[in-house]
C-alpha positions as CSV (number, residue, x, y, z in Angstrom):
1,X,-24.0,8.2,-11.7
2,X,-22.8,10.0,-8.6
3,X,-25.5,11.8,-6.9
4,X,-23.7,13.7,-4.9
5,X,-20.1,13.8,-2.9
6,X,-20.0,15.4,0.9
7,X,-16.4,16.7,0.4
8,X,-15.2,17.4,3.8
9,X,-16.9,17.3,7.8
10,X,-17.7,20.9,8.0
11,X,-20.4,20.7,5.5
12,X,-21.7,17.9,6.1
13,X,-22.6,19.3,9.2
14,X,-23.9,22.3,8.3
15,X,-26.2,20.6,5.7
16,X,-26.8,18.1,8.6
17,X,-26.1,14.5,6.5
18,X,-23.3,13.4,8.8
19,X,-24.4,13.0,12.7
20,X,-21.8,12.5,15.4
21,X,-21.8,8.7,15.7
22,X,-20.3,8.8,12.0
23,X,-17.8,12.2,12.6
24,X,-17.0,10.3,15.8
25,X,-15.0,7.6,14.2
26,X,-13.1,10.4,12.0
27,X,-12.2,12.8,15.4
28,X,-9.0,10.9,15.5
29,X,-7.8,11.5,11.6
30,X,-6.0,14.5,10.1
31,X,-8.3,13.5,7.1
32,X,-12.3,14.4,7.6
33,X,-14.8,11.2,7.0
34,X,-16.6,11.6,3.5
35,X,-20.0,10.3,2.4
36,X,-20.6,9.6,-1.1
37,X,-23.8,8.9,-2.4
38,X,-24.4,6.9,-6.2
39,X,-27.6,7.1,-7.9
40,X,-28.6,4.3,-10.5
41,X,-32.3,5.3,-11.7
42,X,-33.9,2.8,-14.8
43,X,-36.9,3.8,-16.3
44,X,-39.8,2.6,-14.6
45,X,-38.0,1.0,-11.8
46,X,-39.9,-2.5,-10.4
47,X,-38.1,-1.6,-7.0
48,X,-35.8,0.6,-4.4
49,X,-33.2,-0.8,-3.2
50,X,-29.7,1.3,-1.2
51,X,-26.5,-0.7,-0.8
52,X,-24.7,0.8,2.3
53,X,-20.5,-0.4,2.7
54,X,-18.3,0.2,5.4
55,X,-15.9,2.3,4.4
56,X,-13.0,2.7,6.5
57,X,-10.0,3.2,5.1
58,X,-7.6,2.5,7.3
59,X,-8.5,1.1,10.8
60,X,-5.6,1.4,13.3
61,X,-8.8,0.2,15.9
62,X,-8.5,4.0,17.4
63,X,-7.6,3.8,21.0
64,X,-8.2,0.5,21.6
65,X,-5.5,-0.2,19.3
66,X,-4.9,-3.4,17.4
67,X,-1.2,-5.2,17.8
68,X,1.1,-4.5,15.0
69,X,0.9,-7.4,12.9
70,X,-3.3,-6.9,13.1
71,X,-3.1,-3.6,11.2
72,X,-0.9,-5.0,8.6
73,X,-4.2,-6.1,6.4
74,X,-6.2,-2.6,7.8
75,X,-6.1,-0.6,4.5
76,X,-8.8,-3.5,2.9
77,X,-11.9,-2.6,5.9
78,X,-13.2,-0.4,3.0
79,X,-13.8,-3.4,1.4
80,X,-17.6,-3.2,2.1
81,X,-17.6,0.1,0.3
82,X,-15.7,-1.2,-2.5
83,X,-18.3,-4.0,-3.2
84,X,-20.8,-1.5,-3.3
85,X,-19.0,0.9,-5.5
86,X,-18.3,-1.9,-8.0
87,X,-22.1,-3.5,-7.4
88,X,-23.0,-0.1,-9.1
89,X,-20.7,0.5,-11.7
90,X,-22.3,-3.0,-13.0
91,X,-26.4,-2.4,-12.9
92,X,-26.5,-0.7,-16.0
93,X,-24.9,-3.2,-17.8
94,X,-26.3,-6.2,-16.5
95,X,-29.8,-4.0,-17.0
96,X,-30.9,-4.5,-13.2
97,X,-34.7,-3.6,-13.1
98,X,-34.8,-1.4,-9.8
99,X,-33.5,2.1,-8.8
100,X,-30.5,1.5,-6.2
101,X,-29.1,3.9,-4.1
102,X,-25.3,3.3,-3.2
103,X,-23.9,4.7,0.0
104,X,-20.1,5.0,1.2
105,X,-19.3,6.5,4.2
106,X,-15.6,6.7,4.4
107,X,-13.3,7.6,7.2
108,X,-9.9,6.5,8.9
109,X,-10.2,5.1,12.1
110,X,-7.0,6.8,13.8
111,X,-5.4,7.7,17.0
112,X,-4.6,11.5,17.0
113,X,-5.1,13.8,20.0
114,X,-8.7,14.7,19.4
115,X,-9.6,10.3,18.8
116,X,-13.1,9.2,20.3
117,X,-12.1,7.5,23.3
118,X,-13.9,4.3,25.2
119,X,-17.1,5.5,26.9
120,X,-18.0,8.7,25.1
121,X,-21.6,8.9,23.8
122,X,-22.5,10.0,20.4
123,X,-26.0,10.8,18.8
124,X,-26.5,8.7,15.6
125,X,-28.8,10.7,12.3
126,X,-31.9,8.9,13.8
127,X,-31.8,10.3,17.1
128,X,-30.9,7.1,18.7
129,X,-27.6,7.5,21.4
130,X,-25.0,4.9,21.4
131,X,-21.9,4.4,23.8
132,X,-18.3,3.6,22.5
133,X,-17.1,0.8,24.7
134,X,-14.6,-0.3,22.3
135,X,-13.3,2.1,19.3
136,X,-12.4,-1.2,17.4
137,X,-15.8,-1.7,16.3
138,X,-16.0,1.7,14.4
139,X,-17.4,-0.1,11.5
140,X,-21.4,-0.6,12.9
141,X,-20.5,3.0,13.6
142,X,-20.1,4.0,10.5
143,X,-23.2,2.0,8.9
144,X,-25.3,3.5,11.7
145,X,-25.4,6.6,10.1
146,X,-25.5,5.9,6.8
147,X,-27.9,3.5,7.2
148,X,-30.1,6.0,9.0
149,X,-29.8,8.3,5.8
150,X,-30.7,5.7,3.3
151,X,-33.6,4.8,4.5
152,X,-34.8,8.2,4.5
153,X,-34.9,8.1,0.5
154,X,-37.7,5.5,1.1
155,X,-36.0,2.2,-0.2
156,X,-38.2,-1.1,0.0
157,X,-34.9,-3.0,1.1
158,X,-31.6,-1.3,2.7
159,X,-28.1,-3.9,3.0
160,X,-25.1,-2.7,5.3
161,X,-21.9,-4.6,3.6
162,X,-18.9,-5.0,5.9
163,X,-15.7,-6.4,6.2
164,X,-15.9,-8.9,8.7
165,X,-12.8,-10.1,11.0
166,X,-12.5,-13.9,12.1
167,X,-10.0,-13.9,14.9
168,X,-9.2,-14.9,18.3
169,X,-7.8,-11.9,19.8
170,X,-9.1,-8.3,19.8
171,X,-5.7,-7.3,17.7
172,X,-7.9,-8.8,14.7
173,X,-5.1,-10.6,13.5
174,X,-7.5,-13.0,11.3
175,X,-9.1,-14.1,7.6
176,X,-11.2,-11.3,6.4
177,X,-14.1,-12.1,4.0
178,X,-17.1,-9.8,2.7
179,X,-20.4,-10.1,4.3
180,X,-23.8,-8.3,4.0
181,X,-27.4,-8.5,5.9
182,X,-30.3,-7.3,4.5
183,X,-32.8,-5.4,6.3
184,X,-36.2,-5.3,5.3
185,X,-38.2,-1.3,5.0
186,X,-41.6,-0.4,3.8
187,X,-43.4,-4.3,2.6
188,X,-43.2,-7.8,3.8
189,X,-41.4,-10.0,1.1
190,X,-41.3,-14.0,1.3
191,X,-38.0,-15.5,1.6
192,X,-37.2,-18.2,-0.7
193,X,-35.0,-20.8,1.0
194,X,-32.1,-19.4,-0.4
195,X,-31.0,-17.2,2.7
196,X,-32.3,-13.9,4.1
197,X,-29.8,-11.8,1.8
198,X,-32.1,-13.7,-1.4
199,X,-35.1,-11.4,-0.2
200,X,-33.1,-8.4,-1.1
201,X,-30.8,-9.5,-4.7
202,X,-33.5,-11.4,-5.9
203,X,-35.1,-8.0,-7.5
204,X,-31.8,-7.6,-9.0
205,X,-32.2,-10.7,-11.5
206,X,-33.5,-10.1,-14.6
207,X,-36.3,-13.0,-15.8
């Protein structure tokens, strides 16, 4: 189910669930960043877990712009956000256990007149101030944020998923493959050998 859909910036600044450091990454698009929030609730969840994916839909790399060839393959960095969108549209069918919270902030990452430039400073949702140094790296931007609001619906486990870039050059020109870290909230859980993302889907599996 979709919980809830921020439609455009100006709300979502009035209502205060997009800070700067996520509006930031949108200043330089004609189209205003989005946040999109699915809800999957079982009966007498065993867990709360939020899935949080990168969602930028087309990353030109802003001002510090990528080459040509290394935006040719830009429109898949939402790619995080897809996972999570299709992670979701899957739980009730597979009968997953816990409540999961999915999170999509969505923006283009552009190069219009009003674009964040290298070295301005943005606030982030938890109060925290971060420095853009390179507009290229808009996705940890973007998870920032949404990160910072999923955790305030009190999840035992939160997961940023990204596309990550393996390249030489800052053009990005590179294989592109799906990653995810999980990040541990309100209780200690053991790891099992299998990896530090196993601490976070192993709730998902049904026994």
């Amino acid at each position: 189910m979709v919980d809830s859909v921020v439609p455009n910036a100006a709300p979502a600044k009035k209502r205060g669930l997009l800070k700067k450091i996520l509006l930031g990454v949108g200043m330089g698009s004609s189209r205003p960043p989005r946040l999109v929030r699915l809800d999957y609730a079982p009966a007498g969840a065993t867990a709360h877990v939020a899935l949080v994916g990168k969602g930028i839909t087309f990353d030109s790399g802003g001002l510090s712009i990528k080459t040509a060839a290394g935006m040719m393959t830009m429109k898949v960095d939402m790619s995080g956000g897809a996972a999570v969108l299709a992670a979701m549209s899957v739980l009730g069918a597979v009968g997953a256990p816990v409540a999961v919270d999915g999170w999509i902030p969505l923006t283009d990452n552009m190069t219009g007149g009003n674009a964040q430039r290298p070295g301005d400073v943005f606030r982030a949702r938890n109060g925290k101030t971060v420095e853009v140094l390179n507009t290229d790296a808009e996705g940890r931007l973007v998870l920032a944020d949404a990160l910072a609001l999923a955790v305030e619906w009190g999840p035992e486990w939160a997961s940023g998923w990204s596309s990550r870039h393996k390249s030489k050059t800052v053009s990005g020109c590179g294989r592109r493959e799906l990653m995810y870290s999980s990040v541990r909230r309100t209780r200690e859980t053991p790891l099992s050998g299998r990896g530090p993302g196993w601490s976070l889907l192993a709730p998902l599996n049904r026994k």
